[in-house]
N, CA, C and O atoms as a MOPAC input file, in Angstrom:
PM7 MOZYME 1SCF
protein

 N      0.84700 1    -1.18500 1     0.00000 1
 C      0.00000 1     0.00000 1     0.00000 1
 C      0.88500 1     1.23800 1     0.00000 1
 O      1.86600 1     1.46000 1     0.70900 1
 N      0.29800 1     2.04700 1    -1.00400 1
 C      0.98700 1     3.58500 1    -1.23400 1
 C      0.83300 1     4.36600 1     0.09100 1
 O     -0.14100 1     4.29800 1     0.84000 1
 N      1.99400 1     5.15200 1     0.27700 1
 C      1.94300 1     6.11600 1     1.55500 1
 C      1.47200 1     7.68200 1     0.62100 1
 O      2.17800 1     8.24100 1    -0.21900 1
 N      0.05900 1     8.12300 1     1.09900 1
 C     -0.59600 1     8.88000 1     0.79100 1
 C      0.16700 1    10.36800 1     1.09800 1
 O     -0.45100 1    11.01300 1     1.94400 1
 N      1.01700 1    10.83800 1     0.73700 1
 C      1.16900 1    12.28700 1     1.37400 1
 C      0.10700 1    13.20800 1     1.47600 1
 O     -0.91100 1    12.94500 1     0.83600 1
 N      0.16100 1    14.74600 1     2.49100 1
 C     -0.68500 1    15.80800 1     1.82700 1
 C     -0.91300 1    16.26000 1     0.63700 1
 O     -1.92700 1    16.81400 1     0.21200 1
 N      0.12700 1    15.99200 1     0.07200 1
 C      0.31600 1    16.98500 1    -1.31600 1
 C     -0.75600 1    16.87500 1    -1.99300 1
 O     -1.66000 1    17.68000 1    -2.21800 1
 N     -0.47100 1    15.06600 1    -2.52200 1
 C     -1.23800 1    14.67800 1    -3.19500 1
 C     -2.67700 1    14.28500 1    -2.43700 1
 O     -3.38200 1    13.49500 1    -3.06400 1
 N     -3.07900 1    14.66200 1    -1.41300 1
 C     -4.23300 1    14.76500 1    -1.44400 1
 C     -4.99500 1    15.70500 1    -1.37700 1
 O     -6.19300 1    15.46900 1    -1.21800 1
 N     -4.42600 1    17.33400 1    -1.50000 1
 C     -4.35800 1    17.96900 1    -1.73700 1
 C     -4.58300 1    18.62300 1    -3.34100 1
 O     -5.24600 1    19.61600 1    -3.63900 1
 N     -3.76600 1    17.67700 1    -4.28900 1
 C     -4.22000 1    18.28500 1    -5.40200 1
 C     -4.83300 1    17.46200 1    -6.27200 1
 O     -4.85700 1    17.54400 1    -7.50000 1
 N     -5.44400 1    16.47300 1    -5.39600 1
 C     -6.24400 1    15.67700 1    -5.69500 1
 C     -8.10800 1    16.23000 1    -5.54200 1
 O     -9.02000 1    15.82300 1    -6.26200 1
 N     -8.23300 1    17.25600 1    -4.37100 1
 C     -9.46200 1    17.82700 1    -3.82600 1
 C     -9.22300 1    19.05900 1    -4.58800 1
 O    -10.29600 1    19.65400 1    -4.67800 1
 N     -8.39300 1    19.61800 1    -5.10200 1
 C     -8.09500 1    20.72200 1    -5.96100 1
 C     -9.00100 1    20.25700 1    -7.11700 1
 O    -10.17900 1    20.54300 1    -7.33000 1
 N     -8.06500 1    19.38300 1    -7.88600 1
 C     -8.90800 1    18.63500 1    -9.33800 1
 C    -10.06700 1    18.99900 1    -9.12200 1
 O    -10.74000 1    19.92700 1    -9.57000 1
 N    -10.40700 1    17.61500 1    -7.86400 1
 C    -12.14700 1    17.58600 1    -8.20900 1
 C    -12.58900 1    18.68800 1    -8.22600 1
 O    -13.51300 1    18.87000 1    -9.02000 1
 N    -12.25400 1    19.55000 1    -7.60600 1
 C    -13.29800 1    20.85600 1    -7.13400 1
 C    -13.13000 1    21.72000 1    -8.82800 1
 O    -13.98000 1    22.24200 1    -9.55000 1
 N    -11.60500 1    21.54500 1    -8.98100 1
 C    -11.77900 1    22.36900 1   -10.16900 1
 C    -12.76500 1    22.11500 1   -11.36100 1
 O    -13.28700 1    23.02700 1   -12.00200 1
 N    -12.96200 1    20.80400 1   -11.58600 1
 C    -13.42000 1    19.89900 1   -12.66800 1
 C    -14.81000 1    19.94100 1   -12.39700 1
 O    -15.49700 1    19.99100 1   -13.41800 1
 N    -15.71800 1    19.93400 1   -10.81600 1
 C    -16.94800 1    19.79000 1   -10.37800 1
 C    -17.35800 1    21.28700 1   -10.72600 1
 O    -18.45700 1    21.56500 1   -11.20400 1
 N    -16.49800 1    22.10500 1   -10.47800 1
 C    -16.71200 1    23.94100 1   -11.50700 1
 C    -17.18100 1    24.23800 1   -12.48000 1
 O    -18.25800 1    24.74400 1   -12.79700 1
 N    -15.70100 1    23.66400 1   -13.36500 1
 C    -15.92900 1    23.47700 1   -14.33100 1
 C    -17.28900 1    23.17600 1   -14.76100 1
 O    -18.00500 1    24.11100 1   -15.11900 1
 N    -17.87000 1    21.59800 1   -14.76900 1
 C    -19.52500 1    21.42200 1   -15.04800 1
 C    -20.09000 1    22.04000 1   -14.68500 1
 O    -21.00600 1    22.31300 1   -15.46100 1
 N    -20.13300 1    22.68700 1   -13.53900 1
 C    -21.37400 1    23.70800 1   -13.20700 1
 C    -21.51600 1    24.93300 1   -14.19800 1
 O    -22.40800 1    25.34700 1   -14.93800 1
 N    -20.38100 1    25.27700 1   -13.91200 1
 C    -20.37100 1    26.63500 1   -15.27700 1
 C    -20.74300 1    26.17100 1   -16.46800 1
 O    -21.31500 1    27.06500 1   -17.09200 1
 N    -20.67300 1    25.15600 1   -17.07200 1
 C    -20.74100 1    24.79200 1   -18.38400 1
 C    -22.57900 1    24.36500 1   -18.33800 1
 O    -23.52900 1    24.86400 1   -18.94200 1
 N    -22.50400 1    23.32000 1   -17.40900 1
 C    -24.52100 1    23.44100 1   -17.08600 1
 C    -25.01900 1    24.77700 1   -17.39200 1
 O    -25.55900 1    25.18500 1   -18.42000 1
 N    -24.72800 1    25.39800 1   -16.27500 1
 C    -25.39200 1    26.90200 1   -16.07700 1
 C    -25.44900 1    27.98600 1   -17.31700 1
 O    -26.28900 1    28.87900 1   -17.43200 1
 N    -24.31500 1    27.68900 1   -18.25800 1
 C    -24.07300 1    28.79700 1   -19.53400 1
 C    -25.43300 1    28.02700 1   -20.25000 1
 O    -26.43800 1    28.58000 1   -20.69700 1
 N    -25.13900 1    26.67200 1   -20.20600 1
 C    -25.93100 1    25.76900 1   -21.42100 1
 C    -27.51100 1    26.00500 1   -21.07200 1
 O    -28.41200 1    25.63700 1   -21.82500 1
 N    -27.61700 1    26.33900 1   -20.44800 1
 C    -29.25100 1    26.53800 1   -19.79600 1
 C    -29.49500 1    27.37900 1   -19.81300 1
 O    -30.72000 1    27.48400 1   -19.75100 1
 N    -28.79200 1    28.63600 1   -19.89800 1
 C    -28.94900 1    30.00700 1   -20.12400 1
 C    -29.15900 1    30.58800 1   -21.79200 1
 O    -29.91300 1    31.43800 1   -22.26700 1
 N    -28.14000 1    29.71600 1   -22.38300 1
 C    -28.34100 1    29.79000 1   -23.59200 1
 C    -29.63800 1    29.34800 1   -24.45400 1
 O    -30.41500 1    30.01900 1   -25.13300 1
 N    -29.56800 1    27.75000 1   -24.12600 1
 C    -31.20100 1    27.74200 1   -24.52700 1
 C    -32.32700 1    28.12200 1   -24.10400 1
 O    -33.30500 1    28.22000 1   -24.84500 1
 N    -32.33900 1    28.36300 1   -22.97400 1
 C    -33.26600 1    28.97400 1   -22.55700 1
 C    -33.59000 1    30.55500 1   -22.84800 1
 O    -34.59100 1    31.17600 1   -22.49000 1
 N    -32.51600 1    31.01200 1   -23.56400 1
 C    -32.70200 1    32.52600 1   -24.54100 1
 C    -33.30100 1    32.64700 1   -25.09300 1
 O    -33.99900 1    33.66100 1   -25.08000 1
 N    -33.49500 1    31.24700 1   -26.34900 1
 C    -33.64700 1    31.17700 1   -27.76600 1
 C    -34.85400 1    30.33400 1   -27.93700 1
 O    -35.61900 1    30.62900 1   -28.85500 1
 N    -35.24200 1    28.89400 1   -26.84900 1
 C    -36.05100 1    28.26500 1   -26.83100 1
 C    -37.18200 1    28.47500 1   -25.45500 1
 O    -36.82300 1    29.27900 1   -24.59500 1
 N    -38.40800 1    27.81900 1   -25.28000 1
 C    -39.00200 1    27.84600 1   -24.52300 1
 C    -40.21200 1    26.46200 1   -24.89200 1
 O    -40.85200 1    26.18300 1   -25.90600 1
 N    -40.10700 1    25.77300 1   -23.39600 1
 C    -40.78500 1    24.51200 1   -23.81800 1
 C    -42.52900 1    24.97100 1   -23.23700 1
 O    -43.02300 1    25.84900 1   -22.53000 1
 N    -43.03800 1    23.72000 1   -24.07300 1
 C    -44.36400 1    23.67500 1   -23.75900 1
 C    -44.92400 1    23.39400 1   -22.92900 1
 O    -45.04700 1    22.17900 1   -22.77600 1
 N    -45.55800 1    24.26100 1   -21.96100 1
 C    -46.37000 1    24.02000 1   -20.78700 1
 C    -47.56100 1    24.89200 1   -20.41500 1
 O    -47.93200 1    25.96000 1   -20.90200 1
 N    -48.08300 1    24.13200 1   -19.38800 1
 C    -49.82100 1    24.71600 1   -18.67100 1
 C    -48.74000 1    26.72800 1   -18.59300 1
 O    -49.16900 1    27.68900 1   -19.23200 1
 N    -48.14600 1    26.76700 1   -18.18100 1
 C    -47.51900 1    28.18800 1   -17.54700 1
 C    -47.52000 1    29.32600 1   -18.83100 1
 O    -47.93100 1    30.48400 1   -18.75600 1
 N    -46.95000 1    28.66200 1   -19.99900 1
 C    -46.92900 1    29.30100 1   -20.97800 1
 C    -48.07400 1    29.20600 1   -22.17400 1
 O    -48.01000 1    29.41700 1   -23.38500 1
 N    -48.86700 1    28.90400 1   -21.52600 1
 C    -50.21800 1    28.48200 1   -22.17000 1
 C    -50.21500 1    27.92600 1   -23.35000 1
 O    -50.82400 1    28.37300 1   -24.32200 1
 N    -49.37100 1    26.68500 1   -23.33200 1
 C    -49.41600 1    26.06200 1   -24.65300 1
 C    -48.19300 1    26.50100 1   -25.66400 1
 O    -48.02100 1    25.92800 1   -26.73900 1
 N    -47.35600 1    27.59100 1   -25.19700 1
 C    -46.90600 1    28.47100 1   -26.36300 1
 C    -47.45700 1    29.31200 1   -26.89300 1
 O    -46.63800 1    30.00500 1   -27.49800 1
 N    -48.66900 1    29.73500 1   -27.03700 1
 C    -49.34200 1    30.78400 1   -27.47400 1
 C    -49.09100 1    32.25800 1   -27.50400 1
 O    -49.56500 1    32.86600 1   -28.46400 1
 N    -48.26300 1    33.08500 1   -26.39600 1
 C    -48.47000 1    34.29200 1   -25.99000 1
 C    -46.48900 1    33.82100 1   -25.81300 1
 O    -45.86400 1    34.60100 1   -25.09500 1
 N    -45.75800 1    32.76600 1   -26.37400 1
 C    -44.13800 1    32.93200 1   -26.06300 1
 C    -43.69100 1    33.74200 1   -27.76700 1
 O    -43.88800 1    33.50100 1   -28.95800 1
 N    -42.95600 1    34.85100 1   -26.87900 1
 C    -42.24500 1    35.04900 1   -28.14400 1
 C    -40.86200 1    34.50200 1   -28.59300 1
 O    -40.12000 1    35.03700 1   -29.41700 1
 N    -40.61400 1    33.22500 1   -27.84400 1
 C    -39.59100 1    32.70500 1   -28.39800 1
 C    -40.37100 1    31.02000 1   -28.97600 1
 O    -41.46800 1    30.49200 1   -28.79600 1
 N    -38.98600 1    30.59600 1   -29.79300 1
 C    -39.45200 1    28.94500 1   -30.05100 1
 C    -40.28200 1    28.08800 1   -29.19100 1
 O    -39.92300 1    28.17500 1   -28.01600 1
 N    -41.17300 1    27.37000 1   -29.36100 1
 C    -41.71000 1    26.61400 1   -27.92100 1
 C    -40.96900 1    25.13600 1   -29.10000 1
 O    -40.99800 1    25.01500 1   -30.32500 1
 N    -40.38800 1    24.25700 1   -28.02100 1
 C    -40.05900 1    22.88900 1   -28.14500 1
 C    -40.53300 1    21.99600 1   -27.05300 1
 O    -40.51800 1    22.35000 1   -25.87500 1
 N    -40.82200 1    21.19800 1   -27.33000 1
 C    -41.33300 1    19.86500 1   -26.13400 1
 C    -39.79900 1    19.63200 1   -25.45100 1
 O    -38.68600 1    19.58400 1   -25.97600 1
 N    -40.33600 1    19.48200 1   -23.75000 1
 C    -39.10300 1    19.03100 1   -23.18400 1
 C    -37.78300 1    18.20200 1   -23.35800 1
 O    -36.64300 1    18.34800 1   -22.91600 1
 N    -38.43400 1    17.18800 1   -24.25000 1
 C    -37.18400 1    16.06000 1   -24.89000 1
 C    -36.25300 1    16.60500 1   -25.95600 1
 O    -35.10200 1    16.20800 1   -26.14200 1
 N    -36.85900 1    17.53000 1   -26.61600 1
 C    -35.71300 1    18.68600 1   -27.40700 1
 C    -35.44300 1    19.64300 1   -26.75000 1
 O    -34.54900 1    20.29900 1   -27.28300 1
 N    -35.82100 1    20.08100 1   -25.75600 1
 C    -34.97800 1    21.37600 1   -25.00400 1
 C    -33.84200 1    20.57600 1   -24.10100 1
 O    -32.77700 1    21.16900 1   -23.92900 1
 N    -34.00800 1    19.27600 1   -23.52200 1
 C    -32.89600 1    18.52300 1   -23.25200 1
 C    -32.02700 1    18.16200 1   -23.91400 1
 O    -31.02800 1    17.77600 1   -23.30600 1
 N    -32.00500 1    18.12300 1   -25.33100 1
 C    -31.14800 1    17.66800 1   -26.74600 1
 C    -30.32700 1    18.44800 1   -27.17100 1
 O    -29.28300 1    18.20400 1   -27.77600 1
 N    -31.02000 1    19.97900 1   -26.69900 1
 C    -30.30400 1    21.03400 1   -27.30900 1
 C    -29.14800 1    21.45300 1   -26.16300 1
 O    -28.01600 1    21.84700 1   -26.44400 1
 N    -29.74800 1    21.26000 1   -24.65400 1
 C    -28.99100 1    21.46900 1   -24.04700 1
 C    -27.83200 1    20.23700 1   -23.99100 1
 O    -27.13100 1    20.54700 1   -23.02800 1
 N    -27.37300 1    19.15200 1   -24.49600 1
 C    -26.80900 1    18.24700 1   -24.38300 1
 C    -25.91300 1    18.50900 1   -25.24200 1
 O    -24.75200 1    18.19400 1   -24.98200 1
 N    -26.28300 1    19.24700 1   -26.66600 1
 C    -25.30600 1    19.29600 1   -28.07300 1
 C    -24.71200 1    20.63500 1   -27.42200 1
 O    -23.49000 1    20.77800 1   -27.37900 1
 N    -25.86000 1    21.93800 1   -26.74800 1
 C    -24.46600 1    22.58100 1   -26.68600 1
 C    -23.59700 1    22.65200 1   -26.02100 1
 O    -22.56700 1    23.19600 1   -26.42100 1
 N    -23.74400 1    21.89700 1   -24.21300 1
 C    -22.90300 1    21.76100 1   -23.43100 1
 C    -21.54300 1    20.95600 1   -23.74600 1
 O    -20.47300 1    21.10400 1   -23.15500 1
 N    -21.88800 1    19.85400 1   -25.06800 1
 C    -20.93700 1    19.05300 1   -25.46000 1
 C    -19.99800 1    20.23700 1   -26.20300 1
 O    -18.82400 1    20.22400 1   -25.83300 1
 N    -20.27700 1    21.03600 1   -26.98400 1
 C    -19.70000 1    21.91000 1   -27.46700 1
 C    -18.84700 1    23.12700 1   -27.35200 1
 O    -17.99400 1    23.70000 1   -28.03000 1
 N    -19.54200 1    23.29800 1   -26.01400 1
 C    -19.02200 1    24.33400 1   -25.08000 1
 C    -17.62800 1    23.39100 1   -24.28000 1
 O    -16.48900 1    23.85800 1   -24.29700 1
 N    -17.82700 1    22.55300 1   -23.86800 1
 C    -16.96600 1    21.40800 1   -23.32700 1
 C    -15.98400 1    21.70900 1   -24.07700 1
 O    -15.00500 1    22.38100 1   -23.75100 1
 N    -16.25600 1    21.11400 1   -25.35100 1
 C    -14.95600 1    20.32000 1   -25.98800 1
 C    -14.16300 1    21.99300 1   -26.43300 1
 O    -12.94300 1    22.00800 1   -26.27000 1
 N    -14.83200 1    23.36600 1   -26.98100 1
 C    -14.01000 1    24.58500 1   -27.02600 1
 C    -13.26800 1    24.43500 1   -25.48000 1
 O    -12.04300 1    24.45900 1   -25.59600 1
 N    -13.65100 1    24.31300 1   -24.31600 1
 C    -12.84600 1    24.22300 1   -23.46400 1
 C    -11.39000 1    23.49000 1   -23.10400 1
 O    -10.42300 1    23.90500 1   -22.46600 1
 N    -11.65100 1    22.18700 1   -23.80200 1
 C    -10.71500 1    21.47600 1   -23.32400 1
 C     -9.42500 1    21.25400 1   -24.52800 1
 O     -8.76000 1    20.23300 1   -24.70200 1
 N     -9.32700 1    22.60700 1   -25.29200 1
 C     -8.14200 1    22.76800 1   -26.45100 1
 C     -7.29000 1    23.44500 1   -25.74300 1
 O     -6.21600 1    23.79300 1   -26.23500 1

């Protein structure tokens, strides 16, 4: 068995935290973004009727947020 120093456990709780950031910010942009441009269908928005943005059913406002977070990701990680 490895003898654990501080260091490395240290920049081991660094990583995660940096990396658990990382996703959050990248969630949070991605939800912001579609949620600019799109708006899903519900009792609240009466159907879409009175939205002046796109109305999409929930399973494409999840799709969109999936392609652009992947996208936003991968510009990140060059």
């Amino acid at each position: 068995m490895k003898n654990i120093s501080i260091k490395t456990t240290l920049k081991y709780i660094f990583e995660q935290l940096t990396g658990n950031f990382a996703g959050f910010l990248t969630g949070a942009s991605t939800i912001s973004l579609v949620s600019h441009f799109f708006v899903t269908c519900s009792f609240k928005t009466l159907g879409g009727l009175p939205a002046k943005k796109t109305v999409v059913n929930k399973e494409t406002f999840q799709e969109l947020g999936w392609v652009i977070s992947i996208i936003i990701g991968s510009r990140h990680s060059k």
